[in-house]
C-alpha positions as CSV (number, residue, x, y, z in Angstrom):
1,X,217.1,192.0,188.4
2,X,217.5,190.5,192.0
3,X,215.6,193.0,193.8
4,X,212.4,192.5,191.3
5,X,212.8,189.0,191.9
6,X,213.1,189.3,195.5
7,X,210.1,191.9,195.8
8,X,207.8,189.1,193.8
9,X,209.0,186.0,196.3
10,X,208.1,188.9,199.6
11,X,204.4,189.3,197.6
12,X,204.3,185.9,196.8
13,X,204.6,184.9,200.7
14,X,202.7,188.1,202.0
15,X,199.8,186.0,199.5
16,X,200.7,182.4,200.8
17,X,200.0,183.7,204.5
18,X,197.3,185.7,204.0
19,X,195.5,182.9,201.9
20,X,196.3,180.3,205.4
21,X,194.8,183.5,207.4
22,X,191.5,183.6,205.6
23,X,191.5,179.8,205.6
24,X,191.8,179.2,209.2
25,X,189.1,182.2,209.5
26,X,186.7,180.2,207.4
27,X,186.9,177.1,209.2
28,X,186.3,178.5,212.4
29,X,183.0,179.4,210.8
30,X,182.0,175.8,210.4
């Protein structure tokens, strides 16, 4: 149960910095 728990949190931040990644991409465009 921990480990499927753990394994969401790890996607769940692999998301979070990806999401700030493409965020600071775009707002180098403008």
């Amino acid at each position: 149960m921990l480990t499927m728990i753990d394994r969401a949190a790890d996607n769940y931040q692999i998301t979070l910095s990806s999401v700030e990644i493409e965020n600071k991409r775009n707002s180098k465009k403008k």
